[in-house]
C-alpha positions in Angstrom: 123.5 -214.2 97.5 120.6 -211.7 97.5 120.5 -209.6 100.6 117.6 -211.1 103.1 113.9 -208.3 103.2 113.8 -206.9 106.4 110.4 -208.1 106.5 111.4 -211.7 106.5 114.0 -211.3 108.5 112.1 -210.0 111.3 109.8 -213.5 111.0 112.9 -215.1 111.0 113.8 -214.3 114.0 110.4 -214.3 115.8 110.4 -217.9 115.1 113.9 -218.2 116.2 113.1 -216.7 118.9 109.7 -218.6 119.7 111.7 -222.4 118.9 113.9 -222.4 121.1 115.4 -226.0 123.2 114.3 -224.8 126.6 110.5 -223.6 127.2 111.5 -220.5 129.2 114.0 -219.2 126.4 110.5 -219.6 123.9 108.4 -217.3 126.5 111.0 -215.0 127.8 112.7 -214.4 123.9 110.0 -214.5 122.2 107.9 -211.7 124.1 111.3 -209.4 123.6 111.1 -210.3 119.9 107.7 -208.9 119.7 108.2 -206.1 121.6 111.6 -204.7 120.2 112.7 -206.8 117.0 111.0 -204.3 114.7 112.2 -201.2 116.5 116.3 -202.5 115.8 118.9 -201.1 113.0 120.1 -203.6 110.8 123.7 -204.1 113.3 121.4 -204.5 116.0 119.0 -207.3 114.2 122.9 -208.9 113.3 123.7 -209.1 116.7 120.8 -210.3 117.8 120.4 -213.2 115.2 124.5 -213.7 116.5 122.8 -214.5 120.0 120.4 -216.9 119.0 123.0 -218.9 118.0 124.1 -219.2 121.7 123.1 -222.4 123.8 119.9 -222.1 125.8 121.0 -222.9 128.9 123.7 -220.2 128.8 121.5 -217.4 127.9 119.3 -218.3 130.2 121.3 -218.4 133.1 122.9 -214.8 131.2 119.7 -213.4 131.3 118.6 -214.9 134.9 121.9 -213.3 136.1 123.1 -216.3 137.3 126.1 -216.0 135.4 127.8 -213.0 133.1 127.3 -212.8 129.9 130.7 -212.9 127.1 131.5 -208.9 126.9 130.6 -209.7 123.2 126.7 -210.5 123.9 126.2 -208.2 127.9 124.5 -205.0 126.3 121.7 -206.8 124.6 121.3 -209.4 127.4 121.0 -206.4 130.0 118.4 -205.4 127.5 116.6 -208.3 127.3 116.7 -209.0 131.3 115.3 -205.3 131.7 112.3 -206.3 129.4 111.8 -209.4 131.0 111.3 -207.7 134.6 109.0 -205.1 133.0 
C-alpha cells in the first residue's frame, strides 16, 4: 500500500474532524484542526487520526474535563482543551 501525501492526509483529517456525531465535537475539533493540523510531525498526525477514532461523547466530556482522558490520548486532549479556551 502506497504511503498516504501529507497533503491529503491533512484534508483527511479536517473532514474527520469537521464530521463528527455530536455538533460540538464538529466546532470544537474542527477549529483545532485548522489551527494546528498542519503545524504536527507525522507521529503527531498518527496520534491524532488514533483519537478520532474515539467516541464523541467521550472526547467530549475528555476535553470538557468532565472526565480524564486514557493516559494513552491526555497530552493531546490537554492540547486541544488549551486551544479551545483560547
Amino acid at each position: 500500500m502506497a504511503e498516504e501525501l501529507l497533503e491529503h492526509r491533512l484534508k483527511r483529517l479536517k473532514m474527520r474532524s469537521m464530521r463528527r456525531g455530536i455538533k460540538e465535537m464538529d466546532l470544537i475539533l474542527s477549529a483545532f484542526a485548522d489551527a494546528e493540523l498542519a503545524r504536527m510531525d507525522s507521529s503527531t498526525l498518527e496520534h491524532y487520526d488514533a483519537l478520532l477514532d474515539e467516541n464523541d461523547q467521550d472526547l467530549y466530556r475528555w476535553v470538557t474535563g468532565q472526565d480524564n482522558a486514557p493516559e494513552k490520548f491526555s497530552g493531546l486532549i490537554s492540547v486541544i482543551a488549551k486551544a479551545l479556551h483560547r
